[in-house]
PAKE-337355 format. One line per 8 residues: number of its first residue (from 1); their letters; for each residue x, y, z of C-alpha. Coordinates in Angstrom, 3 decimals, padded with zeros to 6 digits. Each point is the difference from the previous one (the first is absolute). Example, Ala and Ser with C-alpha at 12.3 -4.5 7.8 and 13.67 -1.06 7.14 Angstrom:
2
1> AS> 012.300/-004.500/007.800 ~ 001.370/003.440/-000.660
***
This chain:
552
1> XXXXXXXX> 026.887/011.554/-001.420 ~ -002.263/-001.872/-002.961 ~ -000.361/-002.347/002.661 ~ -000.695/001.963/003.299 ~ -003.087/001.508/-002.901 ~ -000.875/-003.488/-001.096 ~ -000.650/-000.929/003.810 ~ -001.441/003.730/001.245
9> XXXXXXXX> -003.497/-001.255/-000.327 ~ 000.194/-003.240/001.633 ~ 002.478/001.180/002.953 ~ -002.348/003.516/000.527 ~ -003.256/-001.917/000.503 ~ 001.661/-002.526/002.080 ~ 002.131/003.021/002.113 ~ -003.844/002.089/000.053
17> XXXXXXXX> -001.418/-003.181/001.418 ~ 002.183/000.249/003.008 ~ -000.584/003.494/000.291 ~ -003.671/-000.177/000.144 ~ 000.003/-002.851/002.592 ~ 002.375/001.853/001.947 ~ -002.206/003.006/000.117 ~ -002.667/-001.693/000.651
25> XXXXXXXX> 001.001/-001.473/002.864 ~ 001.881/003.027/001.016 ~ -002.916/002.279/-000.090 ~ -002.243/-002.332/000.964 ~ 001.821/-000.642/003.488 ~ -000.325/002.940/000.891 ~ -003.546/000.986/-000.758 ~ -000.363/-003.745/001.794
33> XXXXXXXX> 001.601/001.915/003.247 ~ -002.179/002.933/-000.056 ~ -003.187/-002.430/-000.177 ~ 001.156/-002.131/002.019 ~ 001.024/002.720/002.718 ~ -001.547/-002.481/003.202 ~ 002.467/-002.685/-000.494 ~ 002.828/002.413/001.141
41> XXXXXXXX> -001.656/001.453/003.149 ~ -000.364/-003.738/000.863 ~ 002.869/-001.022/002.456 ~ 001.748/-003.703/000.034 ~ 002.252/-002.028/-001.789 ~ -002.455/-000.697/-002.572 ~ -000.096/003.925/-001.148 ~ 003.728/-000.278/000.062
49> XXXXXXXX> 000.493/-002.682/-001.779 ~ -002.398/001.963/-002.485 ~ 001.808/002.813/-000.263 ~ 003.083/-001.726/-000.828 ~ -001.409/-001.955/-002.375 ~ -001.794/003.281/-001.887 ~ 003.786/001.860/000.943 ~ 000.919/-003.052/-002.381
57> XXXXXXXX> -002.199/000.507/-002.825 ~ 000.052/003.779/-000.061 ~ 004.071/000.058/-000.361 ~ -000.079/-002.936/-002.303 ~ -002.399/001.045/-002.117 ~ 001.259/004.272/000.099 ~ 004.055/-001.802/-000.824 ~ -001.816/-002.389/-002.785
65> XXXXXXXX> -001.359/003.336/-001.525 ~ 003.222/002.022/000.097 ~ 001.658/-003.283/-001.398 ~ -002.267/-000.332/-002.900 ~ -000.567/003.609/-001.289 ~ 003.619/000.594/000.244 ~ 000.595/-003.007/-002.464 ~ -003.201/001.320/-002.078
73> XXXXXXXX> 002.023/003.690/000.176 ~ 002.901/-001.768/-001.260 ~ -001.353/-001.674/-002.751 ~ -001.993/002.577/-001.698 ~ 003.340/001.942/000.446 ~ 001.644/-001.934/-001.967 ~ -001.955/-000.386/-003.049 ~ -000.336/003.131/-000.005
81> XXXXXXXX> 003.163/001.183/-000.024 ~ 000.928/-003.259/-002.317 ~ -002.767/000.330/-002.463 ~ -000.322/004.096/-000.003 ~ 004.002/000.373/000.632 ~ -000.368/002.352/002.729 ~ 002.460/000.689/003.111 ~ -001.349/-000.710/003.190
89> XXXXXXXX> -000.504/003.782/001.245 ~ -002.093/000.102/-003.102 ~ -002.811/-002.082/001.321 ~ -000.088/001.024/003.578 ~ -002.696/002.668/-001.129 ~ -001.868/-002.840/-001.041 ~ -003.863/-000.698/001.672 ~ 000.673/-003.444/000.990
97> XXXXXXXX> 003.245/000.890/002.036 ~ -001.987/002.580/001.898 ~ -002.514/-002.379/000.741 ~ 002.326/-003.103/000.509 ~ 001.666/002.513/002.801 ~ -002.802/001.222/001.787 ~ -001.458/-003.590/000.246 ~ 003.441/-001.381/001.519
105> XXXXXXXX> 000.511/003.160/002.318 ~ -003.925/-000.521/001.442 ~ 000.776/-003.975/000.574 ~ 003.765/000.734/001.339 ~ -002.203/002.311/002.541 ~ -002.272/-002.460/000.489 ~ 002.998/-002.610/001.377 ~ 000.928/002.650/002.140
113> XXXXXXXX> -002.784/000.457/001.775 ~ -000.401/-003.721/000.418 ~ 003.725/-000.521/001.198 ~ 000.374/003.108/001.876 ~ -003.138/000.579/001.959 ~ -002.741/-002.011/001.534 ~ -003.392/-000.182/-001.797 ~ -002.711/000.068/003.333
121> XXXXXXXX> 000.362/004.312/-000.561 ~ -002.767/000.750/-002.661 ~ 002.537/003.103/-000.889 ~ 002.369/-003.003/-001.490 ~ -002.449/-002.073/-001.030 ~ -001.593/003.748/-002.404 ~ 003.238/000.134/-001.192 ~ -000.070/-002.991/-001.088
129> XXXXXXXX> -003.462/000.544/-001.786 ~ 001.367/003.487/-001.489 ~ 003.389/-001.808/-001.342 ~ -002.150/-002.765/-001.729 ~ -002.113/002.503/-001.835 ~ 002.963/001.461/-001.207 ~ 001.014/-003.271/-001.130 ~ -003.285/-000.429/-001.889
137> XXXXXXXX> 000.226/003.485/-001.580 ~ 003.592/-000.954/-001.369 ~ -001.259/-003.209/-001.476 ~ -003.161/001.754/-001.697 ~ 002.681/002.772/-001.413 ~ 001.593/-003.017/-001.863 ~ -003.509/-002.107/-001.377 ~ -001.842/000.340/-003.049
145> XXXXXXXX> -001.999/003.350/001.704 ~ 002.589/002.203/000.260 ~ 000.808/-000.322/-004.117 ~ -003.468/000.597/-000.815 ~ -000.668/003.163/-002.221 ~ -003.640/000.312/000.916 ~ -001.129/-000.351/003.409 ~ 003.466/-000.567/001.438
153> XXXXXXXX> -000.730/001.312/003.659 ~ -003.410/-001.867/000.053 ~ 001.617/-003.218/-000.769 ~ 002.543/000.403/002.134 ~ -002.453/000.007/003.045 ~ -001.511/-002.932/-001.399 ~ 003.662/-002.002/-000.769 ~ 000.143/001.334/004.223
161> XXXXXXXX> -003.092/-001.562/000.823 ~ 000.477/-002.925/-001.579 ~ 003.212/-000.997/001.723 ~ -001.263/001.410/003.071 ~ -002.476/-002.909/000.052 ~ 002.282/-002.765/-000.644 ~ 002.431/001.442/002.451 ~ -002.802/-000.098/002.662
169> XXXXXXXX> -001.592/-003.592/-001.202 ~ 002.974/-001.970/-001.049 ~ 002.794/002.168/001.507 ~ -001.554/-000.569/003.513 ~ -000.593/-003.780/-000.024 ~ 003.601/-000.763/001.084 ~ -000.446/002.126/003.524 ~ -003.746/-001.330/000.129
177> XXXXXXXX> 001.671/-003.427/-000.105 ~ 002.639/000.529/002.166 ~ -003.340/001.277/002.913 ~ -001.366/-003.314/-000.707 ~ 003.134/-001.710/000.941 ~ 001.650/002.393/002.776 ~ -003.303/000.278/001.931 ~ -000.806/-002.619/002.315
185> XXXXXXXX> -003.484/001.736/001.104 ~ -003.002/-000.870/-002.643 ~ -001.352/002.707/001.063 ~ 002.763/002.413/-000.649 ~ 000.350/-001.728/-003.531 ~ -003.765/000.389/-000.777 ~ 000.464/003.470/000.916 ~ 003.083/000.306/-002.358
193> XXXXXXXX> -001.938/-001.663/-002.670 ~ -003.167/002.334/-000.155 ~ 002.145/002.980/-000.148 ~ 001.928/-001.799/-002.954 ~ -003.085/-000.981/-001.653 ~ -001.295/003.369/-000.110 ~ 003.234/001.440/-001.357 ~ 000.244/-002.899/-002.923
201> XXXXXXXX> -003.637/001.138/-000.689 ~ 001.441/003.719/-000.789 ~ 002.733/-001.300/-001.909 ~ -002.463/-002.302/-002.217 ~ -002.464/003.069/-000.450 ~ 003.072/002.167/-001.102 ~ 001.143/-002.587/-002.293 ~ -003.651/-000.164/-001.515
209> XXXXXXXX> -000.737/003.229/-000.585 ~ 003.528/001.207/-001.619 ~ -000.382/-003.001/-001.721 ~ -002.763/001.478/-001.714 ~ 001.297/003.350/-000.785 ~ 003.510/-001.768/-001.353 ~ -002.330/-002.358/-002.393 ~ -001.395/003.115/-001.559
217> XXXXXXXX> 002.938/002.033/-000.433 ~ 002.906/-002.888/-000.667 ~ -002.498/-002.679/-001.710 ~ -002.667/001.938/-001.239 ~ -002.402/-002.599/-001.858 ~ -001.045/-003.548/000.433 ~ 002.385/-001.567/-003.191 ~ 003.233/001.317/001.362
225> XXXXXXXX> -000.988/-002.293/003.074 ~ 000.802/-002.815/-002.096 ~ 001.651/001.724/-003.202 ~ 003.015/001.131/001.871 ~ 002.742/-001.149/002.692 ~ -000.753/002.505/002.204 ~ -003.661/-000.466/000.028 ~ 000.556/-004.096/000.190
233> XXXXXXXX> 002.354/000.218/003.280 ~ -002.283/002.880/001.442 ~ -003.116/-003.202/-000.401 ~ 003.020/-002.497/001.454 ~ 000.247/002.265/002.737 ~ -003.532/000.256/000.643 ~ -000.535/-003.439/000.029 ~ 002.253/-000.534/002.662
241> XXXXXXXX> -000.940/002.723/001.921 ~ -003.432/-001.897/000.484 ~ 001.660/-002.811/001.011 ~ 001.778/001.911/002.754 ~ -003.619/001.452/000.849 ~ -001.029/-003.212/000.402 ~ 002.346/-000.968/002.076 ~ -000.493/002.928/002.389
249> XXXXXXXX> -003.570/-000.401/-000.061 ~ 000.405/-003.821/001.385 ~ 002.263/002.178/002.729 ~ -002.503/002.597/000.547 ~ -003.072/-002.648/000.638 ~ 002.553/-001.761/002.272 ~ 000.705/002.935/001.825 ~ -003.032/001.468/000.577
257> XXXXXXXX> -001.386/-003.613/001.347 ~ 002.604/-000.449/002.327 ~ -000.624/001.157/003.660 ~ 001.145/-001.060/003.622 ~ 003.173/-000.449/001.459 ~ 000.516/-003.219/-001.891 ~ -001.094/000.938/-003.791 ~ 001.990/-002.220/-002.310
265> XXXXXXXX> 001.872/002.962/-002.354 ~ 002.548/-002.668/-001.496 ~ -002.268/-000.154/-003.228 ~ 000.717/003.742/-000.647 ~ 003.711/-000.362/000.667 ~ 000.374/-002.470/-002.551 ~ -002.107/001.791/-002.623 ~ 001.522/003.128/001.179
273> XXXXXXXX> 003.606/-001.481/-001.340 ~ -001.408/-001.513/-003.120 ~ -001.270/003.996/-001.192 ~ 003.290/001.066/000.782 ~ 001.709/-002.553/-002.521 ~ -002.566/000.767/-002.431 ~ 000.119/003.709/000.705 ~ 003.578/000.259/-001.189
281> XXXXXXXX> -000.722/-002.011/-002.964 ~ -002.803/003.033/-000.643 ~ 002.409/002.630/000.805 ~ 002.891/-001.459/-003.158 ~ -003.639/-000.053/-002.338 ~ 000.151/003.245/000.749 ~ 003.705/000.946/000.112 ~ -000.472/-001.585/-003.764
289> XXXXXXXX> -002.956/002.179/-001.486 ~ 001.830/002.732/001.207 ~ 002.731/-001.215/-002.403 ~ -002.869/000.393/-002.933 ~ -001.160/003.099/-001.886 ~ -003.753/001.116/000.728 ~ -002.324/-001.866/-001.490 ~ -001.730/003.461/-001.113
297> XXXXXXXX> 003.751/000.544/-001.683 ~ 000.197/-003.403/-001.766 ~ -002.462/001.413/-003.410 ~ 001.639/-002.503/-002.370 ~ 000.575/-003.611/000.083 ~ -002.651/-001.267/001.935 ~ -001.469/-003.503/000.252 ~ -003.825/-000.238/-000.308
305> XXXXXXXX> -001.811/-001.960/001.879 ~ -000.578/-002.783/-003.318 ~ 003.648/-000.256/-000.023 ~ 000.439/-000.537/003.555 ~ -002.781/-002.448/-000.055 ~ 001.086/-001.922/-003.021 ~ 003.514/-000.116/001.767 ~ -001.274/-001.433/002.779
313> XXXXXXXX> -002.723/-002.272/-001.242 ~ 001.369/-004.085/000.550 ~ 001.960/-001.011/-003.376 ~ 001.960/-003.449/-000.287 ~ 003.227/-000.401/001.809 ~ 003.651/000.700/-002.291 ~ 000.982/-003.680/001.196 ~ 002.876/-000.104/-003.026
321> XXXXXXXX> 003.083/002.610/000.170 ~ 001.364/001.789/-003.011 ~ 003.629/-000.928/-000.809 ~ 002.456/001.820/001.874 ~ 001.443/001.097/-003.070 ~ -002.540/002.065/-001.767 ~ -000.165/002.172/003.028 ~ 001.149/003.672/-000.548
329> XXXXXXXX> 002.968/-000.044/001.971 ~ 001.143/-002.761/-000.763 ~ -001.059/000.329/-004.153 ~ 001.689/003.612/000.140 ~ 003.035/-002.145/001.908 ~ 000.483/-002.047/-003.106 ~ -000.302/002.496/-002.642 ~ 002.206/002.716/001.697
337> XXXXXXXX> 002.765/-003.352/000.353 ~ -000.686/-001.049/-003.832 ~ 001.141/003.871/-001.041 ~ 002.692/000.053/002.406 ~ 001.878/-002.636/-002.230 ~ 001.017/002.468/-002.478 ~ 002.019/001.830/002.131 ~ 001.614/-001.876/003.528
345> XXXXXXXX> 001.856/003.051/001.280 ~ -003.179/001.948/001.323 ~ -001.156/-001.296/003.586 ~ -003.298/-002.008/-000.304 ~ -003.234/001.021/-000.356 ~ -002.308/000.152/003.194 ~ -003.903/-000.360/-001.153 ~ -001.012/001.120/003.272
353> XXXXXXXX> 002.074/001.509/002.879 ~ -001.826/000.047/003.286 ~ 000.284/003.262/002.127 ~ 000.566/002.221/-003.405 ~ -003.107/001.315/000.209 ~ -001.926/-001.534/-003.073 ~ -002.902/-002.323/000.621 ~ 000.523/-003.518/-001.872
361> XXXXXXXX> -000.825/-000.930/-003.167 ~ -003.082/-001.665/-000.628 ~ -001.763/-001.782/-002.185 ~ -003.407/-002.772/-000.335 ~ 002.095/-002.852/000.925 ~ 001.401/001.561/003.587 ~ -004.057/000.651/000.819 ~ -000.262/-003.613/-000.831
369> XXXXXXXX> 002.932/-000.643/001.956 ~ -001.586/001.887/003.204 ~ -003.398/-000.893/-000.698 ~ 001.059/-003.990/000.460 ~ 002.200/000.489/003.394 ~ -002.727/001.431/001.274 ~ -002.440/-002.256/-000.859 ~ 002.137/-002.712/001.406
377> XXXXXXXX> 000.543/001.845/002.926 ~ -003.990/000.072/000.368 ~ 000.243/-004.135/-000.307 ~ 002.338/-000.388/002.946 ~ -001.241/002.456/002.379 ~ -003.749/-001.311/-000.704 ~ 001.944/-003.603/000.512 ~ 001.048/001.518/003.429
385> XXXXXXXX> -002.607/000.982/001.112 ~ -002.290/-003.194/-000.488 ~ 002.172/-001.721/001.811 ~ 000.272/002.258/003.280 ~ -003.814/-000.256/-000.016 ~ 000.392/-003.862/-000.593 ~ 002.096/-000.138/003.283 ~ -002.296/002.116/001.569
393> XXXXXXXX> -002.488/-002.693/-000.216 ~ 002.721/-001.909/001.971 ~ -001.076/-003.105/-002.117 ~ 003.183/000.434/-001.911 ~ 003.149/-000.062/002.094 ~ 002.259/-000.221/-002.595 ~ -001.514/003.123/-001.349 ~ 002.081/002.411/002.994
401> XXXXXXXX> 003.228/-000.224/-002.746 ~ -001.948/002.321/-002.231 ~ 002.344/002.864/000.955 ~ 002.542/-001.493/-002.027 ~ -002.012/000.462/-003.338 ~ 001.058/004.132/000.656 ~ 003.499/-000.765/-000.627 ~ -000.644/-001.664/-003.472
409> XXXXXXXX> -002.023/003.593/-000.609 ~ 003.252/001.920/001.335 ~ 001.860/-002.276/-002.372 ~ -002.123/000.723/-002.896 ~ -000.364/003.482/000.614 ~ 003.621/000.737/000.893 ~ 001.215/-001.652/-003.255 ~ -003.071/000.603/-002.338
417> XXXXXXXX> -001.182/003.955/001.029 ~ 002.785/001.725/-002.104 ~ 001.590/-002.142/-003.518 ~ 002.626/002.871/-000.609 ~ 001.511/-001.018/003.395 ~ 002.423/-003.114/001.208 ~ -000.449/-002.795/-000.713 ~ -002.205/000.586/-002.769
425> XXXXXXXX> 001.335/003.223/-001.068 ~ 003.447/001.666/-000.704 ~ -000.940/002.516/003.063 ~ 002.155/-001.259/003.125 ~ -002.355/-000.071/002.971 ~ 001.855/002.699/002.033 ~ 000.246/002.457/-003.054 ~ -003.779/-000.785/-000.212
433> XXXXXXXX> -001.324/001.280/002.618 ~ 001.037/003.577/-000.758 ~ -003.694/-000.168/-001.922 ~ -002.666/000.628/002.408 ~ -002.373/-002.587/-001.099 ~ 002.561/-002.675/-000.058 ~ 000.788/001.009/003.852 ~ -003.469/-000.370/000.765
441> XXXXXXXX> -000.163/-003.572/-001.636 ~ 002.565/-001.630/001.692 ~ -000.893/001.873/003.470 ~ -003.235/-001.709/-000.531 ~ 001.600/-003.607/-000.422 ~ 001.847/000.573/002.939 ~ -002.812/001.064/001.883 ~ -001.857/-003.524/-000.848
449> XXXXXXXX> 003.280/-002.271/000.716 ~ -000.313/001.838/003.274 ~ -003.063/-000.489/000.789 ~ -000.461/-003.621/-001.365 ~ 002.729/-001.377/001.863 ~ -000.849/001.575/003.425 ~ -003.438/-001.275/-000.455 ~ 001.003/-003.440/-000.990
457> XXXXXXXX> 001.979/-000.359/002.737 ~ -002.680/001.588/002.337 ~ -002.707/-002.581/-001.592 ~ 002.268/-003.400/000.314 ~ 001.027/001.339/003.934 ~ 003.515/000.526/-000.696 ~ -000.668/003.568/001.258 ~ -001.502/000.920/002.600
465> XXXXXXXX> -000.094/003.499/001.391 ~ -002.278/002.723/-000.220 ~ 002.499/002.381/-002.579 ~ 000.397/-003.056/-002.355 ~ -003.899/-000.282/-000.385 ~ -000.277/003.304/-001.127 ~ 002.215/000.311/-002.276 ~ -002.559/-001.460/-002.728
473> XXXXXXXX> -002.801/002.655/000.573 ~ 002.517/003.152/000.575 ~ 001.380/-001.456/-003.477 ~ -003.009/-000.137/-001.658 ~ -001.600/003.091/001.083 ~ 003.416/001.623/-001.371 ~ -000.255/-001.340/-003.541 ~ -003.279/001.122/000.082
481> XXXXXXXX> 001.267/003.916/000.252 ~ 002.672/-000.667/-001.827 ~ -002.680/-001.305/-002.985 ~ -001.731/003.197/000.984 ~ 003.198/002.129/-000.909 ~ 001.196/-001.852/-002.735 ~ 000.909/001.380/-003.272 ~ 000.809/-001.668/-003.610
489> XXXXXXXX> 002.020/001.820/-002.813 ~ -002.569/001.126/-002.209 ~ -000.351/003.611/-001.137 ~ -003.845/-000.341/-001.229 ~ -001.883/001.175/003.067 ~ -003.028/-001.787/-001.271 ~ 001.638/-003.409/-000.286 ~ 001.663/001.183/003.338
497> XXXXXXXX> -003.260/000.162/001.731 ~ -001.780/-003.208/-001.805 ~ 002.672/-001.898/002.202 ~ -000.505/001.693/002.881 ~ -003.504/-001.050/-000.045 ~ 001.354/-003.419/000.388 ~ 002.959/000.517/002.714 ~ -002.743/002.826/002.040
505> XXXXXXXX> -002.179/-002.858/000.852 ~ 003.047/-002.634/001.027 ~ 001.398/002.669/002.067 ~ -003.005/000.256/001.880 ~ -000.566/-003.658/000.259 ~ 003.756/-000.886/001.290 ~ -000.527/002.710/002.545 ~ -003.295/-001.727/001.465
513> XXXXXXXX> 001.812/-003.415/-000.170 ~ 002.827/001.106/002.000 ~ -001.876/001.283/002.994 ~ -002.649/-002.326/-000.509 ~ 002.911/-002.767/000.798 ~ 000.939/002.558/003.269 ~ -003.789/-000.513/001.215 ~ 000.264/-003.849/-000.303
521> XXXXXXXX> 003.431/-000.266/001.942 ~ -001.063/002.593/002.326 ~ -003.132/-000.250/000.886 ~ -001.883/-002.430/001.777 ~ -002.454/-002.762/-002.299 ~ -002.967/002.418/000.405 ~ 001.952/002.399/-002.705 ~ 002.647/-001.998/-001.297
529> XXXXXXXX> -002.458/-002.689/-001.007 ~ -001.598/002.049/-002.753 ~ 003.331/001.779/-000.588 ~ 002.096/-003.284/-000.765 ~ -002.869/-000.343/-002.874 ~ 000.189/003.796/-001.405 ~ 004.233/-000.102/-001.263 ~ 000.272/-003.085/-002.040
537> XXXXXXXX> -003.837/001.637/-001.657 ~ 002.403/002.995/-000.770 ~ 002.436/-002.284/-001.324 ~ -002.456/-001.597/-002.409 ~ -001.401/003.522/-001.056 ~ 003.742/001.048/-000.675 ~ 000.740/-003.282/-002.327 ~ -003.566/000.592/-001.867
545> XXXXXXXX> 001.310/003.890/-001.002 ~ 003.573/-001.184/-000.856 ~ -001.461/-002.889/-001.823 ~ -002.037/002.483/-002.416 ~ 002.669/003.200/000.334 ~ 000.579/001.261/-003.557 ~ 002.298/002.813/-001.200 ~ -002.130/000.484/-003.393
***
């Protein structure tokens, strides 16, 4: 159970993640049929092939949501019941069951309609509309709103409004693209694509204005923008949100420019994908504030902006590591083995025993000890990237191995991240990974092995297909959430959030390489020109913060 509690955080934001994509899409499909109401009174293959493809999505996306709260029941049931010892029929009463319920009975409803009747009747299609409502109304029963003491019911529309919008911006761009690629009539698809532009519109006014009222009554003031977690992903969101805005703007100019049976809409189909990707990297940003107290809550413990700044402000590298024995695990290790002498029949001594749900020891030297593999890390990702750019120059042809320089940082970060662990540590590497951070460590030096070797081989020719060349930017993009998401074990919320103002930034950056590497495969050298140029720039940026990270 110590463990299950140890992981909750990590595996809830991950599980709400899911949820909220699913939703979004789920909602957002449907509202997407009620705009979009000419497509189905259209008759041919192509509105068939349509409908089967948004029959697709729909049940996919209403199973995915069943799937995922159902886990997210599951696990709040059981630290409950493991950390409150309560019987099951104790919780049932609980808010979060009724919610959990209501949300799966409205999509289960929803997957019936799609699998049991057809969607040209606007009857089915209203249903659909009135089951995804209730679907939003059980997910604002469970948010931040609905355990407000003041202005609960107010906040609650706002919570509503707020993931109204998304659902009807980024929840609709999978059926928008699937109009772009099912209709073979430009004019049909321009059609498709001013009704969809006016509906994104709605959703980005209803995510600015509840914006508003949520800074006021969960942020409050200016500092706890940048004193607190909450207030530093809500900015990390933002940020990204005007990259997405961007991004449909270039859409929107493209749109309304094209005319004639023969208007060029590819453009817009490839931007159209790279919002989605970074849509659902918004959508775990957000799945992780939600995982944070108001800002307006958070009175004590603050960071001011002078200690922000000073954290971040460019300080000499840690090139030199501490020795591995003055670390506190390891020091604690020694000293619990030295008194363990006196008497042999007792069991030894753990210093630290992941998944019992302590945080680690720490002391100066293991901030040293982080401080340097990250600053190393900054060296061989900055290494990286100079030389992608020097084979972009293609004056360098030996330069298209660079791929292999990630699995010396996999190396070093698989073996380096975590000194209580094998081979360093006493830890065994399986037993490890009970603690949450370690998980996340070595899922990240997976993630690069992955990548790096599939690009490698993609650069040198030795693979060839279209699924083996993007591997690298799906990769990348999902180290960049997973940056966004990530956690260390340290109970000072202040210290807590001077990192975050570190990993924030790199989370945002890895996300814009990743689909910034999708544009240069994908598109043709009008757009993948200046997109080849834009990742390895985010690679650079990424090395420069790691080279200067600091823990204190």
């Amino acid at each position: 159970m110590n463990l299950l509690i140890d992981l909750f955080g990590y595996l809830s934001v991950l599980l709400q993640g899911f949820d909220m994509v699913a939703q979004a899409v789920l909602v957002g499909s449907a509202m997407f049929l009620l705009f979009e109401a000419d497509i189905l009174g259209q008759p041919g293959t192509a509105t068939a092939a349509f409908l089967q493809g948004a029959d697709r999505v729909l049940a996919l996306s209403a199973l995915a949501a069943v799937i995922v709260v159902l886990a997210g029941l599951a696990l709040n049931e059981a630290v409950l019941m493991g950390s409150l010892s309560l019987n099951f029929t104790d919780t049932l009463d609980a808010d979060f069951i009724r919610a959990g319920t209501v949300k799966i009975a409205a999509a289960l409803g929803m997957l019936a309609v799609v699998t049991l009747r057809p969607r040209r009747s606007f009857a089915n299609r209203l249903a659909l509309g009135v089951l995804a409502a209730i679907v939003l109304a059980a997910a604002v029963a469970g948010s931040h709103a609905a355990a407000r003491l003041n202005d609960r019911m107010l906040m609650m529309l706002v919570t509503g409004a707020h993931e109204a919008g998304a659902a009807l911006w980024l929840g609709g761009l999978p059926l928008f693209l699937l109009t772009l690629e099912a209709l073979p009539a430009s004019g049909a698809k321009l059609g498709a694509s001013h009704r969809y532009s006016a509906m994104s519109i709605a959703g980005v006014g209803l995510i600015a204005l509840s914006a508003l009222a949520i800074f006021f009554e969960y942020i409050g003031e200016p500092s706890a923008l940048y004193g607190t977690s909450y207030g530093a992903m809500a900015v990390t969101k933002t940020v990204m949100l005007g990259i997405l805005l961007l991004l449909g703007l270039r859409n929107f100019r493209v749109i309304r420019a094209a005319s004639g049976p023969n208007a060029d809409l590819a453009p817009v189909q490839r931007f159209a994908t790279v919002e989605i990707g970074i849509g659902l990297a918004v959508l775990f940003l957000a799945a992780s504030i939600t995982s944070q107290p108001p800002a307006v809550d958070q009175l004590s413990d603050r960071a001011s902006f002078h200690e922000v700044l000073e954290r971040q402000w460019p300080q000499p590298p840690r090139l030199q590591s501490p020795d591995h024995a003055t670390l506190a695990i390891p020091a604690l290790q020694a000293k619990l083995d030295a008194e363990r002498k006196n008497d042999q029949t007792d069991a030894r001594p753990q210093a630290f025993v992941p998944g019992a749900g302590l945080p680690p020891p720490r002391n100066a030297q293991d901030i040293a000890w982080s401080e340097y593999n990250h600053n190393w890390a900054g060296i061989l990702l900055i290494l990286i990237a100079l030389a992608a750019l020097l084979e972009r120059t293609g004056k360098a042809p030996w330069a298209r191995n660079w791929p292999l320089l990630f699995m010396l940082l996999a190396a070093f970060v698989f073996f380096r991240s975590d000194p209580e662990v094998w081979p360093s540590g006493d830890i065994g590497i399986f037993e490890s990974l009970r603690d949450a951070e370690v998980f996340q460590h070595k899922l990240a030096a997976l993630l690069v092995a992955a990548f790096a070797f599939f690009e490698w081989a993609v650069r040198t020719g030795r693979l060839r297909s279209m699924a083996a060349q993007l591997v690298f930017p799906f990769l990348t993009a999902a180290g960049g959430v997973l940056l966004m998401t990530h956690s260390h074990a340290i109970s000072s919320a202040k210290q807590q959030l001077l990192i975050e103002w570190s990993h924030l930034p790199m989370g945002v950056l890895g996300v814009v390489a990743g689909w910034s590497r999708w544009l240069e495969i994908k598109a043709p050298e009008s757009d993948g020109k200046w997109a080849g140029w834009v990742w390895p720039i985010c690679f650079v940026l990424i090395g420069l913060l790691l080279l200067n990270y600091r823990e204190a």
